[in-house]
Residue frames relative to the residue before (quaternion, step in Angstrom):
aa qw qx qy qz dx dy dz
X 1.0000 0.0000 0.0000 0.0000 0.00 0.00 0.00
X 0.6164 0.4856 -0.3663 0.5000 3.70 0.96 -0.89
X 0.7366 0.3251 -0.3735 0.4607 4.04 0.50 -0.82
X 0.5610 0.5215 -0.4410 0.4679 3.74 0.88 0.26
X 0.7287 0.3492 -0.2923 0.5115 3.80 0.68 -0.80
X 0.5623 0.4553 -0.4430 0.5294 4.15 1.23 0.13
X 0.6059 0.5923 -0.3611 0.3894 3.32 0.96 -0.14
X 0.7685 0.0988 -0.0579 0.6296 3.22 0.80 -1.06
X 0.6138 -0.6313 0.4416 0.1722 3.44 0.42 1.55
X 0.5470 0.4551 -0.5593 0.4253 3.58 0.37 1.31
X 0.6045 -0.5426 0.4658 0.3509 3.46 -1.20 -0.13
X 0.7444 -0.3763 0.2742 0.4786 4.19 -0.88 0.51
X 0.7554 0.4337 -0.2633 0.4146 3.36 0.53 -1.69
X 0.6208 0.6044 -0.3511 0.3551 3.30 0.48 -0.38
X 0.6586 0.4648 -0.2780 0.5223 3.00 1.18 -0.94
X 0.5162 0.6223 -0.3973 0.4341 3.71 1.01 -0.64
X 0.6160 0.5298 -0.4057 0.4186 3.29 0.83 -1.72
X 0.7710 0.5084 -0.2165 0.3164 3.22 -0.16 -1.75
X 0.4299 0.7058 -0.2349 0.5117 3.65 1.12 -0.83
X 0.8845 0.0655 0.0964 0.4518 3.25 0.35 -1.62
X 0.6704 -0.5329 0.3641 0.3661 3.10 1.24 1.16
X 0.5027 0.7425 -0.4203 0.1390 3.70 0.05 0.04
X 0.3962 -0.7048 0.3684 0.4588 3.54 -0.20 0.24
X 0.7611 0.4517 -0.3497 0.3072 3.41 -1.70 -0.37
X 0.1651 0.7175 -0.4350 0.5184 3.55 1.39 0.79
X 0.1490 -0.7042 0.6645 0.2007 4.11 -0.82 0.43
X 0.4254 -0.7605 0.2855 0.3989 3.45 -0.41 0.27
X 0.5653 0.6044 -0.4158 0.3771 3.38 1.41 -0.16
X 0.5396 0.3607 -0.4822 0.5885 3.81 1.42 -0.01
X 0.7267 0.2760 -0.5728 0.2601 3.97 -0.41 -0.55
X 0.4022 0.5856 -0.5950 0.3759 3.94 1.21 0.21
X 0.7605 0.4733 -0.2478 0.3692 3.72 0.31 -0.87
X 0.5718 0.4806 -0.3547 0.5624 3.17 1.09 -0.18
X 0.7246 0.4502 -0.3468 0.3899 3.57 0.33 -0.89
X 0.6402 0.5105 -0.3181 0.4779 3.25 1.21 -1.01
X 0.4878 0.6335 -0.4606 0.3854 3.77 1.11 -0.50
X 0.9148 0.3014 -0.0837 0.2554 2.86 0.75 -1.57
X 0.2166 0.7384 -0.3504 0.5339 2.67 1.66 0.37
X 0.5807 0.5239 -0.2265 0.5805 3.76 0.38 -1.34
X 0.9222 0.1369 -0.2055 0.2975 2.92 -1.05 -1.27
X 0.3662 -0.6071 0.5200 0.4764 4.45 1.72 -0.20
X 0.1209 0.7085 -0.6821 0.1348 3.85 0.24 1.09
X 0.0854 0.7806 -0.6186 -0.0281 3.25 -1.09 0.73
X 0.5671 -0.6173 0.5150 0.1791 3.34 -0.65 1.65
X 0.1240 -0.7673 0.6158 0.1290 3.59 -0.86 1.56
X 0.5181 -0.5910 0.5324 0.3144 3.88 -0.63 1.53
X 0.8669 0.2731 -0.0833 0.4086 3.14 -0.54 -2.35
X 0.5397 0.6930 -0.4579 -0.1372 3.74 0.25 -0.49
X 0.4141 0.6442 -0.4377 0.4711 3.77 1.42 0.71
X 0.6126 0.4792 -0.2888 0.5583 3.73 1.33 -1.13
X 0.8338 0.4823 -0.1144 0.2431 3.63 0.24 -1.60
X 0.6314 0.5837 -0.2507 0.4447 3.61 1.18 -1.44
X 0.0022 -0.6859 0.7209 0.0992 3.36 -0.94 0.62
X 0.7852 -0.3873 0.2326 0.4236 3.16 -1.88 0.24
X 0.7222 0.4362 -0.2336 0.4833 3.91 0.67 -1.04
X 0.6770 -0.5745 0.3036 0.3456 4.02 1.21 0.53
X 0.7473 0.5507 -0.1954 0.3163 3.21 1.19 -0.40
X 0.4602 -0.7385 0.4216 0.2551 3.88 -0.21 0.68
X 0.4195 -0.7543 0.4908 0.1193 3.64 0.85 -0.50
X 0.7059 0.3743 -0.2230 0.5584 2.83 1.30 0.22
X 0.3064 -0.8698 0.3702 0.1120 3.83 -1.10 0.87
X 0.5316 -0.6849 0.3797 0.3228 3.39 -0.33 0.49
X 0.2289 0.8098 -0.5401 -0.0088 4.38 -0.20 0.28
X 0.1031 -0.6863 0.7178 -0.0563 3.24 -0.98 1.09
X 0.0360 -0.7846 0.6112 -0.0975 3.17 -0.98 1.89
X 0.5552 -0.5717 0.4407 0.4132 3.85 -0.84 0.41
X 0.8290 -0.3655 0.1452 0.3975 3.20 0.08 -0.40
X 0.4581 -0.6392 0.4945 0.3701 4.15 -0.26 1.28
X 0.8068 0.4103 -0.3879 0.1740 3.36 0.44 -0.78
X 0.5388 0.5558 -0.4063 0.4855 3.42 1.48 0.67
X 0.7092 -0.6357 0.2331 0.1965 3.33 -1.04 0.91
X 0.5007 0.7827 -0.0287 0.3686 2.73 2.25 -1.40
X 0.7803 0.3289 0.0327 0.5310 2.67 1.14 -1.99
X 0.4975 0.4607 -0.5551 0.4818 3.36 1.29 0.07
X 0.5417 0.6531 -0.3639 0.3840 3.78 0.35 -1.17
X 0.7229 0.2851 -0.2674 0.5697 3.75 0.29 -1.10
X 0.8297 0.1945 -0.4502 0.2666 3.53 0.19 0.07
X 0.3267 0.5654 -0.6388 0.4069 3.54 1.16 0.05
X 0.5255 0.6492 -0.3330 0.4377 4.42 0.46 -1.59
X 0.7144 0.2753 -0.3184 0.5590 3.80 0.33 -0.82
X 0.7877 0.2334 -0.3900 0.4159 3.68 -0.36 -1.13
X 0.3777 0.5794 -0.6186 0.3728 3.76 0.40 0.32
X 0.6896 0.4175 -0.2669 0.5281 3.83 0.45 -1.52
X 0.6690 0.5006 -0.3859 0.3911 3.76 0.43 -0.85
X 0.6840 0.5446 -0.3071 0.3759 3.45 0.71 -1.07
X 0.5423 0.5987 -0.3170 0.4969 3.52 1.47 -0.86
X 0.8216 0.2759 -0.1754 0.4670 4.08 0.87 -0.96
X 0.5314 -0.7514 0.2346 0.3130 3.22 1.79 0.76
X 0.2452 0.7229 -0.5125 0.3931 3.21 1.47 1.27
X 0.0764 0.7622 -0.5650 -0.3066 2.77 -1.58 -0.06
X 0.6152 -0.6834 0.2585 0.2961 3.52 -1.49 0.53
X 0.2103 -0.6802 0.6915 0.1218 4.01 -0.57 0.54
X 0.2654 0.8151 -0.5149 -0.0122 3.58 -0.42 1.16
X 0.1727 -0.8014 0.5631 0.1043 3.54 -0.81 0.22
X 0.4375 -0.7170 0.5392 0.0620 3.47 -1.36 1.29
X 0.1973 -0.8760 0.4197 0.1322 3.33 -0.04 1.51
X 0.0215 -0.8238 0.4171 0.3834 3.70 2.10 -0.29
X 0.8130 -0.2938 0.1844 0.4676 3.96 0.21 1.16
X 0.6211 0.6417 -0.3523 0.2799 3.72 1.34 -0.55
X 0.3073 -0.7691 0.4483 0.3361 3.72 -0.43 0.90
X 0.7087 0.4037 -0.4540 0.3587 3.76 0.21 -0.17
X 0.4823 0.5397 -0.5598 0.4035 3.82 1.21 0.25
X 0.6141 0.5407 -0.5035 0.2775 3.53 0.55 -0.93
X 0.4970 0.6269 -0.3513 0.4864 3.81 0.89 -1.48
X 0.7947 0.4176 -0.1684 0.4071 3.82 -0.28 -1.45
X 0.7639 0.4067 -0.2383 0.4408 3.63 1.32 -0.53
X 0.4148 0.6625 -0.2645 0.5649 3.25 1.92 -0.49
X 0.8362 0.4896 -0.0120 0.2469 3.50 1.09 -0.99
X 0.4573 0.5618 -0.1112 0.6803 2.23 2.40 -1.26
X 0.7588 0.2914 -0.3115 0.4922 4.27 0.62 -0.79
X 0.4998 0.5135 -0.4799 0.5061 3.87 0.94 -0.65
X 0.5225 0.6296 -0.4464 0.3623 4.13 0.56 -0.19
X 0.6768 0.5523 -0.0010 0.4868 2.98 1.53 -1.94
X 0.1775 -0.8483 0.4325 0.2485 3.50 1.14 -0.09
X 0.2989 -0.7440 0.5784 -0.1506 3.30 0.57 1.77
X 0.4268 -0.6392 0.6218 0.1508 3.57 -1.14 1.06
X 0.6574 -0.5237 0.0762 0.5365 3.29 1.01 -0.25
X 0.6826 -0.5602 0.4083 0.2314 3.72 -1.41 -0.31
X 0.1320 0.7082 -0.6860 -0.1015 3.45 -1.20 0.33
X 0.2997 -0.7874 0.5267 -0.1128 3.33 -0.80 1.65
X 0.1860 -0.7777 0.5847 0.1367 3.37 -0.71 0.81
X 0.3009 -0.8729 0.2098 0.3218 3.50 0.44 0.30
X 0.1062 -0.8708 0.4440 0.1823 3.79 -0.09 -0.26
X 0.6391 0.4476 -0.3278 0.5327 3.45 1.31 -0.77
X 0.6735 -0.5647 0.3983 0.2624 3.01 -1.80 0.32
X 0.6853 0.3261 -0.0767 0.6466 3.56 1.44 -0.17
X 0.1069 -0.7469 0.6538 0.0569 3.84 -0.92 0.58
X 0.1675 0.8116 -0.5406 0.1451 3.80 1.28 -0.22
X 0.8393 0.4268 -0.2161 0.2584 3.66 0.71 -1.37
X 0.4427 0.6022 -0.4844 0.4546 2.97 1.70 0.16
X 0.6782 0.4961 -0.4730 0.2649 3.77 0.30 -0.64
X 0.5162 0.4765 -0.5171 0.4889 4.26 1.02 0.86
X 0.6920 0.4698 -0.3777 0.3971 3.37 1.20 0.31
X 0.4870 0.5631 -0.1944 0.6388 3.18 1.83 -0.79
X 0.6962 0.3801 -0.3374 0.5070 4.04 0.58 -0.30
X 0.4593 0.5646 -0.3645 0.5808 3.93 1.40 -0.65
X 0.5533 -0.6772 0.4109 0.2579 3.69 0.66 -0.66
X 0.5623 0.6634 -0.2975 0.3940 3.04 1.73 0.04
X 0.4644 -0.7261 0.4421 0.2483 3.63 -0.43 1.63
X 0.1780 -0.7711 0.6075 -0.0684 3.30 -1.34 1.23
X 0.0126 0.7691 -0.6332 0.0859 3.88 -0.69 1.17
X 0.1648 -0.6290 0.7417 0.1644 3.69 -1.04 0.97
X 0.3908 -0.6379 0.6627 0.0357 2.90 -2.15 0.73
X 0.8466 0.0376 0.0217 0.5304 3.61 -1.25 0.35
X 0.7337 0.3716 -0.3094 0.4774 4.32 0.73 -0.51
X 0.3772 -0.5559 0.6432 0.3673 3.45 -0.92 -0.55
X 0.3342 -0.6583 0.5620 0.3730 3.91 -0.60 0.69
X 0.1070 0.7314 -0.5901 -0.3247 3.42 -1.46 -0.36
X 0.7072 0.3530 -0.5037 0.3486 3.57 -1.46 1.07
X 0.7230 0.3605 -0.1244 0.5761 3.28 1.30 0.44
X 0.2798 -0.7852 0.5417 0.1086 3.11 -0.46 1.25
X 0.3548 0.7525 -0.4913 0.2578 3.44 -0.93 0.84
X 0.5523 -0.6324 0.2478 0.4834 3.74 -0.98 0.98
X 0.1250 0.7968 -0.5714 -0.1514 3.27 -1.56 0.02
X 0.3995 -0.6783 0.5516 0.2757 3.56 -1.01 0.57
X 0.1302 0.6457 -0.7447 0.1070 3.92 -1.50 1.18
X 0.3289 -0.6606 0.5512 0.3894 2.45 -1.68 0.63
X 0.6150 -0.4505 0.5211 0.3838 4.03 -1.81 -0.24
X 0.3584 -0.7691 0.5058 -0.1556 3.00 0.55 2.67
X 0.7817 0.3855 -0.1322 0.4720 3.55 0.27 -1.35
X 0.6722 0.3863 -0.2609 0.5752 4.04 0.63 -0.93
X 0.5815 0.4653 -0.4094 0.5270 4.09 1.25 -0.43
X 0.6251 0.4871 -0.3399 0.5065 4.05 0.48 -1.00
X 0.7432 0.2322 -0.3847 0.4957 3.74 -0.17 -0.92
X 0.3925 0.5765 -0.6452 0.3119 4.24 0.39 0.28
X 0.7557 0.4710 -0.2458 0.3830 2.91 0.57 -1.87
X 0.6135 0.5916 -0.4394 0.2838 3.71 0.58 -0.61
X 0.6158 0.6369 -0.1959 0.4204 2.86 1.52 -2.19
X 0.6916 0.4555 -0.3300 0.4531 3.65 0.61 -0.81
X 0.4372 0.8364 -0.1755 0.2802 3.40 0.86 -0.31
X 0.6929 0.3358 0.1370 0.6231 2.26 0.05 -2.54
X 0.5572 0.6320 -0.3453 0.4134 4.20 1.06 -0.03
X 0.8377 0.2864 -0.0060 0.4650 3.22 1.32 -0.60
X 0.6146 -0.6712 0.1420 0.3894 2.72 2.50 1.54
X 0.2920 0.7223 -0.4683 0.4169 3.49 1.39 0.92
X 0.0801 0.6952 -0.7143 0.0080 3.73 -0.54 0.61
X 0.7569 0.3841 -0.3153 0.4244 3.67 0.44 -0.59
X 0.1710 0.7713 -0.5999 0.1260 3.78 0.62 0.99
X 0.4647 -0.7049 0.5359 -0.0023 3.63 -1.18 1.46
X 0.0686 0.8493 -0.5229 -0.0249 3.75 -0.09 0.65
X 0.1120 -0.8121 0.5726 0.0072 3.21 -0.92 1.30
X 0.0228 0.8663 -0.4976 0.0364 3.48 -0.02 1.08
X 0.6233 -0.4501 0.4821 0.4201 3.77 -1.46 0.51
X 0.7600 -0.3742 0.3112 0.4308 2.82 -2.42 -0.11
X 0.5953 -0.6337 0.3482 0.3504 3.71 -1.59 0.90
X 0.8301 0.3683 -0.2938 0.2982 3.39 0.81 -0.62
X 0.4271 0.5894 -0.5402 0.4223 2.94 1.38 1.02
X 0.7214 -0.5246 0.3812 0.2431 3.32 -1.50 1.08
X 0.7021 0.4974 -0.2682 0.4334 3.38 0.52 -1.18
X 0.5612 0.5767 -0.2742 0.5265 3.50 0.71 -1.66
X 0.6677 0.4803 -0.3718 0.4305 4.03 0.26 -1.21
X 0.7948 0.4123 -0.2361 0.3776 3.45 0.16 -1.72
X 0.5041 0.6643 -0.3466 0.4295 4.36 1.47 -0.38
X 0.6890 0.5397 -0.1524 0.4592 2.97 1.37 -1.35
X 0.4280 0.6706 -0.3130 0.5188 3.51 1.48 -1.21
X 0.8022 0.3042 -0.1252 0.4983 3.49 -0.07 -1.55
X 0.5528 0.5852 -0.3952 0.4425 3.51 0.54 -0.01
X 0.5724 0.7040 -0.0694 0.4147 3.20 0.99 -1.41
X 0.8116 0.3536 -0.1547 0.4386 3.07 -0.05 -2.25
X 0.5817 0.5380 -0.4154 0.4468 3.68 1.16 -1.94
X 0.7555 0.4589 -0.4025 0.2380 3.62 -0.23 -0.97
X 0.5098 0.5067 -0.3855 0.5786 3.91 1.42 -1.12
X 0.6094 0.5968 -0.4383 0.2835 3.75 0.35 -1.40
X 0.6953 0.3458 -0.1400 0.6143 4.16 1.56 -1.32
X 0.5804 -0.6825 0.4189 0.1476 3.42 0.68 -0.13
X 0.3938 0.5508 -0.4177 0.6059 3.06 1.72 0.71
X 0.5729 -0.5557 0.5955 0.0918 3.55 -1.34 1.85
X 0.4554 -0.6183 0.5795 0.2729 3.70 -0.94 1.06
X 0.0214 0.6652 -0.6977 -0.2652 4.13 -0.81 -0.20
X 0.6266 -0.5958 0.4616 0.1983 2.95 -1.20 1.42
X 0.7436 0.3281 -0.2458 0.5282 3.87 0.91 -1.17
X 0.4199 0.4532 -0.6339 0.4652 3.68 0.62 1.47
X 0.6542 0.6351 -0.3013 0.2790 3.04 0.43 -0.98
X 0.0709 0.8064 -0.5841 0.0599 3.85 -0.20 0.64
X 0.3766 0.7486 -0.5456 -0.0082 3.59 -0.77 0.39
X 0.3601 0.6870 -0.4550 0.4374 3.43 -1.29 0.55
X 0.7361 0.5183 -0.3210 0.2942 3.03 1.36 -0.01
X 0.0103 0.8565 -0.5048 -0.1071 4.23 -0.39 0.27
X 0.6316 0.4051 -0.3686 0.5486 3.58 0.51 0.22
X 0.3022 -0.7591 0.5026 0.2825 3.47 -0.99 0.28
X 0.1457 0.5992 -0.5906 0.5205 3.94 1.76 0.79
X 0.8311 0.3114 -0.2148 0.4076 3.83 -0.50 -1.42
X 0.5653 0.5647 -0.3560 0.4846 3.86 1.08 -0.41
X 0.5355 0.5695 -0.2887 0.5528 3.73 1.29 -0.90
X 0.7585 0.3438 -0.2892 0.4720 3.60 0.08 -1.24
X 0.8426 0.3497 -0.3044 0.2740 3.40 0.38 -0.54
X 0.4237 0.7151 -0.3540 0.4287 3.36 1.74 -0.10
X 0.4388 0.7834 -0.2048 0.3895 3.16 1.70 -1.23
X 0.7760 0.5357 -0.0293 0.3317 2.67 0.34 -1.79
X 0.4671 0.7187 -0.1174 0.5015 3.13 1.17 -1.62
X 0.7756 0.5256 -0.1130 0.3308 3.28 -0.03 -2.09
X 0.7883 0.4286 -0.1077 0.4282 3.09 1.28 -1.64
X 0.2729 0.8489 -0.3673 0.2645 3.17 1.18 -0.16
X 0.5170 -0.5762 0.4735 0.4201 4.04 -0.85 0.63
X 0.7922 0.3609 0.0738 0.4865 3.22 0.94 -1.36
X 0.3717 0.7976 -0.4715 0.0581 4.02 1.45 0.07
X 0.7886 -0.1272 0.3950 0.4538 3.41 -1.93 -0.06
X 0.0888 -0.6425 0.7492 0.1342 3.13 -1.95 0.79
X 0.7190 0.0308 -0.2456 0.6495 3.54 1.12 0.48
X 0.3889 -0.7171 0.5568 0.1567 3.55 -1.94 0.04
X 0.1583 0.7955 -0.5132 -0.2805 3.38 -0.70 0.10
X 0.2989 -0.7022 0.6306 0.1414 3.51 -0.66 1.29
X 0.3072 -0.7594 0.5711 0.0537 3.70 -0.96 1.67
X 0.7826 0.2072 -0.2863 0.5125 3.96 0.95 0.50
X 0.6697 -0.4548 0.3981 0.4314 3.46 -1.21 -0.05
X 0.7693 0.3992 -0.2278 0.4437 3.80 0.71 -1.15
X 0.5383 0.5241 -0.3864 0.5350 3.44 1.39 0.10
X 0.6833 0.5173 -0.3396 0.3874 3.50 0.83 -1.35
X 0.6495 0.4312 -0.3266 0.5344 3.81 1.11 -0.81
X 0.7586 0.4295 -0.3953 0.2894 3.51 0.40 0.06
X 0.4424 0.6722 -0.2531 0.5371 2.93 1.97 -0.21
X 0.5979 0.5988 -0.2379 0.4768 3.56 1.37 -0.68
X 0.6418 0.3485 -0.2276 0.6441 3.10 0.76 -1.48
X 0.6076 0.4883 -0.4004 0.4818 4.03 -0.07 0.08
X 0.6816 0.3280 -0.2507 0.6042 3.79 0.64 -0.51
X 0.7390 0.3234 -0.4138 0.4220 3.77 0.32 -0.34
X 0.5970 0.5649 -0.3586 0.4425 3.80 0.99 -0.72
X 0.6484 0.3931 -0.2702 0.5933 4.00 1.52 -0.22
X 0.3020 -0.7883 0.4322 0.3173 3.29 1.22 -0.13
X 0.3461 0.6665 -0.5301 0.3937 4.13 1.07 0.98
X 0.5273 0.5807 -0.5918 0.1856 3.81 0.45 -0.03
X 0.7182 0.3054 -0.4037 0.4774 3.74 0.86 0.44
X 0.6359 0.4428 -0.4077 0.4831 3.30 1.08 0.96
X 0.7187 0.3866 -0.2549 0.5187 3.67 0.93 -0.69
X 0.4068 -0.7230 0.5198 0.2042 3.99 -0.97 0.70
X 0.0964 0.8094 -0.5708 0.0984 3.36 -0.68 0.85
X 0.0431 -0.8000 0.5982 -0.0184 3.20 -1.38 1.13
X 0.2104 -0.8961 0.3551 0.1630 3.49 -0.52 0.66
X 0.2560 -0.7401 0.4783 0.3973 3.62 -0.34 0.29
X 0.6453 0.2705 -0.3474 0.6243 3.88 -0.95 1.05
X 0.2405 -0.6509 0.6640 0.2785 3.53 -1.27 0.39
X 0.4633 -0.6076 0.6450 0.0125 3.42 -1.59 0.76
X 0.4710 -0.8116 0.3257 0.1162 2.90 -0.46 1.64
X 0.7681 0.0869 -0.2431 0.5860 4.08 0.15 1.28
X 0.4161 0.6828 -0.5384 0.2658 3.29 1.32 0.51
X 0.3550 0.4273 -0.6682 0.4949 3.85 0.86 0.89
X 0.7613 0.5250 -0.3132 0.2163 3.46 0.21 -0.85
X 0.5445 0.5732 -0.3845 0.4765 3.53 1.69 -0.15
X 0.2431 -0.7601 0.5928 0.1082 3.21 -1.64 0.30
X 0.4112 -0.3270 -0.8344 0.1665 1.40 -1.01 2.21
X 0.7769 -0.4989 0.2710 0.2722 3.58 -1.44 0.62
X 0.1690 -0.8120 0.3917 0.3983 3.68 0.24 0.85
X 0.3371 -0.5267 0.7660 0.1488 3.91 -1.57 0.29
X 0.2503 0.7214 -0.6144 0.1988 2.65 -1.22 1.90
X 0.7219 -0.5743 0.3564 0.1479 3.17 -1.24 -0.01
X 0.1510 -0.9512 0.2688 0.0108 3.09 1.08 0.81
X 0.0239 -0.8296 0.5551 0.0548 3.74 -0.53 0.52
X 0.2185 -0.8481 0.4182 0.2411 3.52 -0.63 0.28
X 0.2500 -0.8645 0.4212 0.1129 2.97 0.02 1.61
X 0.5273 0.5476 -0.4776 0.4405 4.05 1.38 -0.26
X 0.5872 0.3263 -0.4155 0.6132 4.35 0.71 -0.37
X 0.6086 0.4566 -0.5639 0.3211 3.86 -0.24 -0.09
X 0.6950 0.5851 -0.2152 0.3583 2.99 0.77 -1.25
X 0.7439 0.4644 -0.1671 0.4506 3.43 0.88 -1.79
X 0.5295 0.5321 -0.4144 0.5146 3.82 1.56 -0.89
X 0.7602 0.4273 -0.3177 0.3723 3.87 0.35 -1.04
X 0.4942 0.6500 -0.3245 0.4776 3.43 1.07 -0.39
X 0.8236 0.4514 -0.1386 0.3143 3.07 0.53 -1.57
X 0.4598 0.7338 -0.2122 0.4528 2.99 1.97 -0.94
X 0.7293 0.4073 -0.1584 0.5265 3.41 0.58 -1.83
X 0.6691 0.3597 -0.3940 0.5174 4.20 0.73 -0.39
X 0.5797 0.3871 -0.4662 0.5448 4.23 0.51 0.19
X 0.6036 0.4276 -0.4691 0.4824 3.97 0.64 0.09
X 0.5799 0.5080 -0.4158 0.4824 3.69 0.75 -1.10
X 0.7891 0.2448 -0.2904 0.4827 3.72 -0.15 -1.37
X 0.9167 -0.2472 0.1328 0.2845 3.94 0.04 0.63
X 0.3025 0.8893 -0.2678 0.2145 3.54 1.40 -0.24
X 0.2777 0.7889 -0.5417 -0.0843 4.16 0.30 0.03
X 0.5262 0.7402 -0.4184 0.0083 3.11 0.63 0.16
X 0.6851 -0.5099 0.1442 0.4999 3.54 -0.83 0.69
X 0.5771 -0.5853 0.4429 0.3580 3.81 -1.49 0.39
X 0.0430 0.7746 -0.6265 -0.0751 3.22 -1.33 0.81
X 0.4666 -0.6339 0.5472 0.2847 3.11 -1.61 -0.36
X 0.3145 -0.7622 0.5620 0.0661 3.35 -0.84 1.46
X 0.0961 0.8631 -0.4665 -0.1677 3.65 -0.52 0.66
X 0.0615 0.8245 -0.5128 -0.2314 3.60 0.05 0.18
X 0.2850 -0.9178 0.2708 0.0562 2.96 -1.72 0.55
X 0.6893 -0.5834 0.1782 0.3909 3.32 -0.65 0.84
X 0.3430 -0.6818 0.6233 0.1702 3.88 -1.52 0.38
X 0.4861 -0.5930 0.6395 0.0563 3.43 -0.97 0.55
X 0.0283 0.7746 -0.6009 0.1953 4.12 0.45 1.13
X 0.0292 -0.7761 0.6238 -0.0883 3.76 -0.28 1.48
X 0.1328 0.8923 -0.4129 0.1254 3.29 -1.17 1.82
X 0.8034 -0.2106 0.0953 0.5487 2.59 2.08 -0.09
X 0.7588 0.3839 -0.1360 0.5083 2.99 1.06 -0.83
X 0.6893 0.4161 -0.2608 0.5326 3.21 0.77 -0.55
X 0.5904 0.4842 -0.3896 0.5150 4.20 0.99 0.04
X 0.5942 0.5406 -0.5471 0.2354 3.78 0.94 -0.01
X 0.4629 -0.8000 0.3237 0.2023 3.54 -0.96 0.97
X 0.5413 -0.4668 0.5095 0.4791 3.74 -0.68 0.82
X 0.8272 -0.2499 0.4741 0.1689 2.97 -2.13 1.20
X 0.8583 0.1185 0.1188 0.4850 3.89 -0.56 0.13
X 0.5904 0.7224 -0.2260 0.2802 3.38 1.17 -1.16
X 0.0667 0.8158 -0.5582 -0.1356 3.86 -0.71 -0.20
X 0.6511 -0.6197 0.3944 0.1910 3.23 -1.31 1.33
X 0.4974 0.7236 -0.4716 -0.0815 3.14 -1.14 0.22
């Protein structure tokens, strides 16, 4: 606050005033302030009477997740505040539901809070702005994405070696017509499913058809309608692979409502909670979203207590859970 109010050539209180909205402020100083602060990235500390502790540190972490309403992303963060609770943190989180200007606005809204530091799932195309938070000193872990413009640890899972399982199993059980249904494109994950999707199929020698290919999708309403579609086709899929969890259930409810779930193959990336319990059981791809979590956690608390060591990438990887759905054989086809 003092190198903001020497900036714009007023005295502390003023800057307080202006800060906090008060009246009696001219507007040509609360321009100068703002513009001060602006300059220099002031950020007004809310809690610091509630939060500061003797050693600077609030005790509290920073979590950006993609979106609560996925199963995934609940899992990795229940996985973190488990570890956090253990170092007497607690978590400030915030649901970005995939939208890139929440992530910015939440980054902003907890860096207010003087967070100890952050674990970010990313969503924009660019993290550059995290590195005035990372230079402040304030430890920084991505989750489930790869950041880009900023180097820094991060925990994924092995998206691409998990997607060509599901293909490989597939294409095992005399599938050539294998349907991909994949999230929004400019999410990372959704990209790298597709990758492996791709590569397995060139890898057998079987030509992508463009009209399998479906992406754009995040809700498993829009995963239904287009599975539909698909299904109906002159020519449709004898198996699917659905590359999320809210796609993979809508893809279900799309095979039973045609009555093909004991005729069409389907694998899912993420398992789906009672899909042992469906019939025919769903086969999926499984990530483990309680070590994503607890590795990225764990990361960001070995920076707090002293850590420099260089950033990496953590990848863990994915299993292949066979139950049913994913062993029905292509038309003509034979298992093996």
């Amino acid at each position: 606050m003092r190198d903001v109010a020497r900036l714009a050539g007023v005295g502390i209180k003023t800057v307080s005033r202006v800060i906090n909205g008060e009246p009696n402020v001219s507007p040509g100083t609360t321009e100068r302030v703002r513009r001060a602060a602006a300059d220099l990235l002031y950020e007004p500390d809310l809690h610091a009477g509630n939060l500061r502790r003797a050693d600077g540190r609030s005790r509290t972490l920073g979590l950006l997740v993609s979106s609560v309403a996925n199963p995934f992303a609940a899992q990795v963060h229940r996985a973190i505040e488990r570890v956090a609770i253990e170092y007497g943190y607690a978590v400030l989180a915030a649901s970005l539901e995939d939208d890139p200007a929440a992530e910015l606005r939440a980054v902003t809204a907890l860096a207010r809070r003087r967070v100890d530091g952050f674990i970010v799932t990313p969503v924009r195309d660019d993290q550059s702005y995290l590195r005035v938070h990372v230079d402040r000193g304030t430890p920084l872990v991505c989750v489930d994405r790869a950041p880009r413009g900023i180097e820094t640890d991060c925990v994924v899972t092995a998206n691409v070696d998990g997607a060509r399982d599901a293909v490989r199993h597939l294409l095992s059980f005399g599938h050539r017509r294998i349907a991909f249904l994949g999230d929004l494109d400019r999410i990372e994950t959704a990209r790298l499913r597709r990758e492996g999707y791709v590569t397995e199929l060139a890898a057998a020698g079987i030509d992508v058809d463009p009209a399998l290919v479906v992406l754009g999708l995040h809700d498993d309403a829009t995963a239904t309608a287009v599975a539909r579609r698909l299904l109906t086709l002159p020519d449709p899929p004898t198996a699917i692979f659905s590359s999320q969890n809210l796609i993979t259930i809508g893809t279900i409810r799309a095979l039973q409502q045609l009555g093909l779930e004991h005729k069409v193959a389907l694998v899912g990336f993420d398992d789906v909670e009672t899909g042992d319990l469906m019939k025919p059981a769903i086969t999926a791809v499984a990530q483990d979203p309680d070590r994503i979590g607890r590795l990225a956690a764990e990361r960001l608390f070995a920076h707090l207590d002293g850590d420099t060591s260089p950033a990496r990438q953590v990848v863990v990887p994915t299993r292949l859970i066979v139950r049913g759905s994913g062993e029905i054989p292509a038309p003509g086809g034979a298992a093996h």
